[in-house]
C-alpha positions as CSV (number, residue, x, y, z in Angstrom):
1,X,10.5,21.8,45.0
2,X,7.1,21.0,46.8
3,X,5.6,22.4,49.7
4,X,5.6,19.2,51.5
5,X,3.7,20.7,54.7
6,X,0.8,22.0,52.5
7,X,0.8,18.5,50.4
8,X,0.5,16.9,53.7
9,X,-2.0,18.5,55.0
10,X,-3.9,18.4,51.6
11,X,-3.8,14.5,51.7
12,X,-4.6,14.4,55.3
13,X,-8.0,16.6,54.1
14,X,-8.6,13.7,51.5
15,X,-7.8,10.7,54.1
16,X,-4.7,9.3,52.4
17,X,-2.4,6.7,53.8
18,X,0.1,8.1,56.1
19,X,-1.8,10.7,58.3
20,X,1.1,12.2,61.0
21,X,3.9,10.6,59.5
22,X,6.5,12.1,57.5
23,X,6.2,13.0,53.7
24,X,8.8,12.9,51.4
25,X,9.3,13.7,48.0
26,X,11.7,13.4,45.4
27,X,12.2,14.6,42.0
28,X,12.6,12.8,39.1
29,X,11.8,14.8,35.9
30,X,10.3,17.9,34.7
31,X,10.7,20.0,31.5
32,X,8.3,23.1,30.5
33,X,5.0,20.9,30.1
34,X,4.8,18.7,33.1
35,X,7.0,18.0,36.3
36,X,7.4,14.1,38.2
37,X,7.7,13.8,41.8
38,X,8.2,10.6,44.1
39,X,5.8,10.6,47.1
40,X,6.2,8.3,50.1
41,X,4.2,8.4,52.9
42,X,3.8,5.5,55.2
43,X,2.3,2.8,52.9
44,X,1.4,5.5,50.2
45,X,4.2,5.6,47.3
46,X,2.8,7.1,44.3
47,X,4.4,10.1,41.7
48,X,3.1,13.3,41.8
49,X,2.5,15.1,38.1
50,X,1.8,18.7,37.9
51,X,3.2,21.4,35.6
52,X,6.1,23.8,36.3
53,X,5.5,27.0,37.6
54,X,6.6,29.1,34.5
55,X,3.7,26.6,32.3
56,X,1.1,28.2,30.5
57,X,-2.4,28.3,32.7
58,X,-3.7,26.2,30.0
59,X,-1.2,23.2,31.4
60,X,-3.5,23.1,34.8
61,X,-6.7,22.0,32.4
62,X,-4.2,19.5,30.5
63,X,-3.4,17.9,33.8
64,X,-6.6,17.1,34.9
65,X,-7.4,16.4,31.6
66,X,-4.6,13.6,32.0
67,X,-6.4,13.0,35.6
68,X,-9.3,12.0,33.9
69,X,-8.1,9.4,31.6
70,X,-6.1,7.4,34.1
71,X,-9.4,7.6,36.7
72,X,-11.6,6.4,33.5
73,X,-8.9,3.1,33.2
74,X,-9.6,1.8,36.8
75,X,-11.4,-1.2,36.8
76,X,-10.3,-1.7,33.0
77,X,-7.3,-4.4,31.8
78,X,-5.4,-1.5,30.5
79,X,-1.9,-1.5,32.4
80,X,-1.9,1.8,33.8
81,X,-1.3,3.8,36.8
82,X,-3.8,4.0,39.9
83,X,-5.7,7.0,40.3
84,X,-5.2,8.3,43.8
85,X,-5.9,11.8,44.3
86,X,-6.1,15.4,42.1
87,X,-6.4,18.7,43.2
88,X,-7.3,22.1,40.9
89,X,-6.5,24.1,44.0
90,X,-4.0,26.5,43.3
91,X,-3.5,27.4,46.7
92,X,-1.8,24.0,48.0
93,X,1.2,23.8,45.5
94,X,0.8,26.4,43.2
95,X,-0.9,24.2,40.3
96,X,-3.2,21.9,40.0
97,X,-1.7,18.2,39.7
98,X,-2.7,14.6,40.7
99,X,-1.2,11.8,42.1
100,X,-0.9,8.3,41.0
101,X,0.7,4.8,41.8
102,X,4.0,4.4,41.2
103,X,5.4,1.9,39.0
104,X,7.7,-0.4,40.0
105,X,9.4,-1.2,36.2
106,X,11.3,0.6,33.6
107,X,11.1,2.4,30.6
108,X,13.0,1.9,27.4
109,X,14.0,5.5,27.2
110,X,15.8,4.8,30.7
111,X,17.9,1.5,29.8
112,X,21.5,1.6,28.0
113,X,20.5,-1.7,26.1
114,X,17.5,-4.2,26.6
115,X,17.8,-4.9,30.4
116,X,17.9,-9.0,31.3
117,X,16.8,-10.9,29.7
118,X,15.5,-9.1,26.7
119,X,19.6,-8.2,25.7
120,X,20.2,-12.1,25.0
121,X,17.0,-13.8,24.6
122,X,15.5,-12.8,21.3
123,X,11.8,-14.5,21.7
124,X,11.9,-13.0,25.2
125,X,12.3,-9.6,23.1
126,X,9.7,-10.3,21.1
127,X,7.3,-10.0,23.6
128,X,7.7,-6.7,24.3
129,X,6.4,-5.6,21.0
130,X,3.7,-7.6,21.5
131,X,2.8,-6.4,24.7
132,X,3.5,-2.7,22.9
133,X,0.9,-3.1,20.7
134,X,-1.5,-4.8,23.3
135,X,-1.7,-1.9,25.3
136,X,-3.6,0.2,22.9
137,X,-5.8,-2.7,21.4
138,X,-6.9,-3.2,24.7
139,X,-7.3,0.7,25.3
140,X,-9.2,1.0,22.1
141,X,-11.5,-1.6,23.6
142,X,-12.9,0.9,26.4
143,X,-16.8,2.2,26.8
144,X,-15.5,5.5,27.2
145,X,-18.7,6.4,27.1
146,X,-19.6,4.4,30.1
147,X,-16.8,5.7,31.8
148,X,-18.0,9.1,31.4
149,X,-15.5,10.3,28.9
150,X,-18.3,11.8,26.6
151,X,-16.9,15.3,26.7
152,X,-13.1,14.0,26.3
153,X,-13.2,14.2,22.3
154,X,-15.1,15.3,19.3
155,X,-14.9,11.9,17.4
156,X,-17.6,13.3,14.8
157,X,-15.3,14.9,11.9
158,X,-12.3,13.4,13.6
159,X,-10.5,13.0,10.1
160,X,-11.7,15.5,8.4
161,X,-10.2,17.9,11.1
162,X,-6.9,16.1,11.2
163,X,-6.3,17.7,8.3
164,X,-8.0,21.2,8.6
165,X,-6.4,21.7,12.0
166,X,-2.6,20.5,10.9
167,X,-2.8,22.6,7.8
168,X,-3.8,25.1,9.7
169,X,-1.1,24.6,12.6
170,X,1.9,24.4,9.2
171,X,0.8,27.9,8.1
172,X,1.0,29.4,11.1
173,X,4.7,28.6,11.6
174,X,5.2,28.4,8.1
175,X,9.3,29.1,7.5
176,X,9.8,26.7,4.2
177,X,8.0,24.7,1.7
178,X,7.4,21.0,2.6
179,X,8.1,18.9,-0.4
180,X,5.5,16.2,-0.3
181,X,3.0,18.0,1.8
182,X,0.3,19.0,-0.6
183,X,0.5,15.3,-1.7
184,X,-0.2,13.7,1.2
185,X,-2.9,16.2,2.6
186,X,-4.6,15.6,-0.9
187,X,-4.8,11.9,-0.6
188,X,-5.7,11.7,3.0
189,X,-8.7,13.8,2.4
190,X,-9.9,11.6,0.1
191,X,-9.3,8.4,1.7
192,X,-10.4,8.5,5.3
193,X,-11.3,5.3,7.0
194,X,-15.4,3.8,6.2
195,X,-15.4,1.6,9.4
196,X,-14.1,4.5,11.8
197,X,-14.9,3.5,15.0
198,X,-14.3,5.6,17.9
199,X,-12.5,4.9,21.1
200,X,-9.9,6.3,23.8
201,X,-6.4,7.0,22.2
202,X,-3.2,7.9,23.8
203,X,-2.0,10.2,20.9
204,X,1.3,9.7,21.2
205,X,1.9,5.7,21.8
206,X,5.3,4.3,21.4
207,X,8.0,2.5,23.3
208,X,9.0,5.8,24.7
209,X,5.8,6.2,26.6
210,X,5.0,2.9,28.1
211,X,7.0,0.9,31.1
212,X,7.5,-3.1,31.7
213,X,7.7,-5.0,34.5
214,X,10.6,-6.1,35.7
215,X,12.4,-9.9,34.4
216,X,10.8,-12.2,32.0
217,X,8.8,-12.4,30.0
218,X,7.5,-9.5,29.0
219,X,4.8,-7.3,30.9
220,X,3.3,-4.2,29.9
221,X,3.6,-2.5,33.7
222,X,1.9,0.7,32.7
223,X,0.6,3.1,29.5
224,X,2.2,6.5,30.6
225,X,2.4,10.5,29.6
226,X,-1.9,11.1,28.4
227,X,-0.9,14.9,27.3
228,X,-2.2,13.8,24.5
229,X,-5.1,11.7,25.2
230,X,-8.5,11.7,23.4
231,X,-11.5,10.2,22.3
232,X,-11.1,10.0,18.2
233,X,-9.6,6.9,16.3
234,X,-7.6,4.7,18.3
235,X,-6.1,2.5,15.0
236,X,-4.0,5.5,14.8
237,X,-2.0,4.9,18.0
238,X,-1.1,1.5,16.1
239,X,-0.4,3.8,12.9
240,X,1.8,6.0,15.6
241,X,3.9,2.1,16.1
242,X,3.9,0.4,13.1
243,X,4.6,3.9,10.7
244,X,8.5,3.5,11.1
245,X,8.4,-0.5,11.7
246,X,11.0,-2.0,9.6
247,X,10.3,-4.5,7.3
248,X,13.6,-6.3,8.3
249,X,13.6,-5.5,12.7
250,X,17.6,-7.2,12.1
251,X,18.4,-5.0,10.3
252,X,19.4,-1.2,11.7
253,X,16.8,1.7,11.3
254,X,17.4,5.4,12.4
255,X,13.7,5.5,12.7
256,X,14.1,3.2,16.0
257,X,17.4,4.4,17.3
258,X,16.5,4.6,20.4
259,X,15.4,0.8,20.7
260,X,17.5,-2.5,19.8
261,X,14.5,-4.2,17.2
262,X,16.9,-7.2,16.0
263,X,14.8,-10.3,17.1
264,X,10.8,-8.1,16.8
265,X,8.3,-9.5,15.1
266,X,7.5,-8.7,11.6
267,X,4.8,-5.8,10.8
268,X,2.5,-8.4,9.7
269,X,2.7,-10.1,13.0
270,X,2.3,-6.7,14.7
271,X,-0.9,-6.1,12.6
272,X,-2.2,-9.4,12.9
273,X,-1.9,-9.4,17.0
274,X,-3.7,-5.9,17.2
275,X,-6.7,-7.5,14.9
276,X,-6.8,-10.6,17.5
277,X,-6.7,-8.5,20.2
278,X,-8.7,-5.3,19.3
279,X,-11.5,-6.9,17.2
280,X,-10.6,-3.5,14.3
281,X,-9.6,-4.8,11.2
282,X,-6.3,-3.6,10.2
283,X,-6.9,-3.7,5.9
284,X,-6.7,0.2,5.8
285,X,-3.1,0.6,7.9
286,X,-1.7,2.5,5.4
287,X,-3.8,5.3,5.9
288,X,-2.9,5.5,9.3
289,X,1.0,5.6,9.1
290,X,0.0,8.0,6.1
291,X,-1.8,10.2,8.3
292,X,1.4,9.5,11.5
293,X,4.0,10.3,9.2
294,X,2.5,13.5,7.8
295,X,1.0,14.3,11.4
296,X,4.3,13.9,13.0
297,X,6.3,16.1,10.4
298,X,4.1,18.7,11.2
299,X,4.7,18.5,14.8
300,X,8.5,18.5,14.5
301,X,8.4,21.1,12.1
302,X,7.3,23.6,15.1
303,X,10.4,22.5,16.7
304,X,12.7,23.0,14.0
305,X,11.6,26.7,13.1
306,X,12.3,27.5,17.0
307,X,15.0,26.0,17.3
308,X,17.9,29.0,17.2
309,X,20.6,27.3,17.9
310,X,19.3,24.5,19.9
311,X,21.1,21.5,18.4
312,X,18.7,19.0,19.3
313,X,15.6,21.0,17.3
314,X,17.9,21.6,14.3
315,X,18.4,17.8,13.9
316,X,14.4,18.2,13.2
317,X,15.1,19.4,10.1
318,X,15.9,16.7,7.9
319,X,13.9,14.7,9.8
320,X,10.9,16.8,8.9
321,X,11.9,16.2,5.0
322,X,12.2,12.3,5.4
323,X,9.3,12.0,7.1
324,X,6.8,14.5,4.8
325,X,7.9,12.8,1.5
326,X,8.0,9.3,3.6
327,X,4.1,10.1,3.8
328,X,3.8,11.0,0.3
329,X,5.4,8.1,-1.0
330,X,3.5,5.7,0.8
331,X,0.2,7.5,-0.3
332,X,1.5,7.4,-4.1
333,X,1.7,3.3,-3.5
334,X,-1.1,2.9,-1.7
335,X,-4.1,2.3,-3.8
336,X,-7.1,0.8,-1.7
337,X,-10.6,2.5,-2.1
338,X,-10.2,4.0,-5.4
């Protein structure tokens, strides 16, 4: 738990609402990267983000790493979080963390179902993929230059390290071969994007990391979880969406098990509404949800040699498969830029 006397005191040093009265917070989720943490304080009510004491020291420079991104989006119309307060002091909680508004909405990952009335109405549903993709065609829109986020990134070489640093990553914990992986690496070196244009990315945009507001119609409420935030080619955030988008959303797809997509629009709709929106053209996707599928195998692939006996990990495993030959395939059909 927090220290709430040393937090109070902290934000009473930083002239936050609430000075002399009481302070509580709550928990509300942690694992080994980050920790949440309610904060009310008169009219202040905002969550608290810092990592777990056990995290790697690295974690603190990931947090206000995070701190920066949601500072840079103030004053942008990219629904996000305020930025209220961070601290690198170790000595008030232990580890550095910040806090920011809290979000009155909800998150797909916390629903049994759609919530009303995106369960019945199916144009109501609609809209939340729309608003989905929104969120990073307007992020992608961003002077992050202007916003001083110069230092954020190195978007110079950013495909051409994709691929160096992955490959790299896969030998590392190397435990099996990959079928499809030499494929796919192959073809993505030789057809990175001509029109590259850099921007802010989230790095790890789906429906599990954004939250709505609440009742109709659909409102992105906030863009959440910036461990992976950068400065490098934000059309791959759409490539992160539209990668295991059905082609039929009425008809059931493992890849989106965790979300109800009967009545979403089509990917051509998806893509079309991120080009309207964004100003990027969208001709060159498939390189993109080459580069996500192969990306995210990669990533998985970590969890799956640790697993042990961790069932959850384990189930990686065939999802690793799917997904690296997934990539491979779609580079064999793909034949733009030859």
């Amino acid at each position: 738990m927090i220290d709430t006397d040393r937090l109070a005191a902290w934000m009473d040093d930083r002239g936050l609402p609430g000075a002399g009265e009481p302070l509580e917070a709550t928990f509300i989720s942690g694992g080994t990267q980050n920790e949440i943490f309610e904060v009310r304080r008169g009219d202040l009510h905002g969550a608290l983000r810092m990592p777990p004491a056990g995290a790697p020291a690295s974690r603190d420079a990931g947090i206000m790493r995070e701190w920066r991104i949601i500072e840079a989006l103030d004053g942008t119309d990219v629904p996000h979080t305020a930025a209220i307060a961070s601290c690198e002091d170790g000595s008030v909680l232990g580890r550095s963390f910040y806090i920011m508004g809290y979000v009155d909405g909800w998150s797909p990952m916390n629903t049994d179902g759609w919530p009303a009335p995106f369960d019945a109405d199916l144009d109501a549903r609609a809209g939340l993929a729309y608003q989905l993709v929104d969120g990073i065609a307007l992020l992608s829109k961003v002077d992050w230059q202007a916003k001083g986020l110069h230092d954020l990134g190195r978007p110079d070489g950013f495909h051409e390290r994709q691929v160096d640093r992955w490959t790299a990553f896969l030998e590392r914990i190397k435990g099996r071969e990959l079928p499809g992986f030499d494929d796919a690496s192959a073809w993505l070196r030789a057809h990175k994007p001509i029109d590259f244009v850099p921007g802010l990315m989230h790095g790890d945009y789906q429906f599990a990391n954004v939250m709505y507001e609440h009742g109709g119609p659909a409102r992105l409420a906030a863009i959440v979880d910036w461990e992976m935030g950068t400065v490098g080619d934000p059309k791959l955030d759409l490539g992160w969406v539209m990668h295991p988008w059905p082609e039929d959303t009425n008809v059931v797809d493992d890849a989106f098990s965790y979300v109800d997509m009967k009545g979403m629009p089509s990917r051509e709709q998806m893509l079309d509404r991120y080009a309207e929106v964004s100003g990027r053209q969208v001709d060159d996707i498939d390189y993109y949800c080459v580069l996500a599928k192969w990306k995210l195998a990669v990533v998985l692939e970590q969890g799956f040699q640790r697993a042990g006996n961790d069932e959850k990990l384990l189930a990686f495993g065939p999802v690793v498969l799917d997904l690296m030959q997934a990539a491979a395939d779609l580079a064999a059909s793909t034949d733009y830029g030859r």
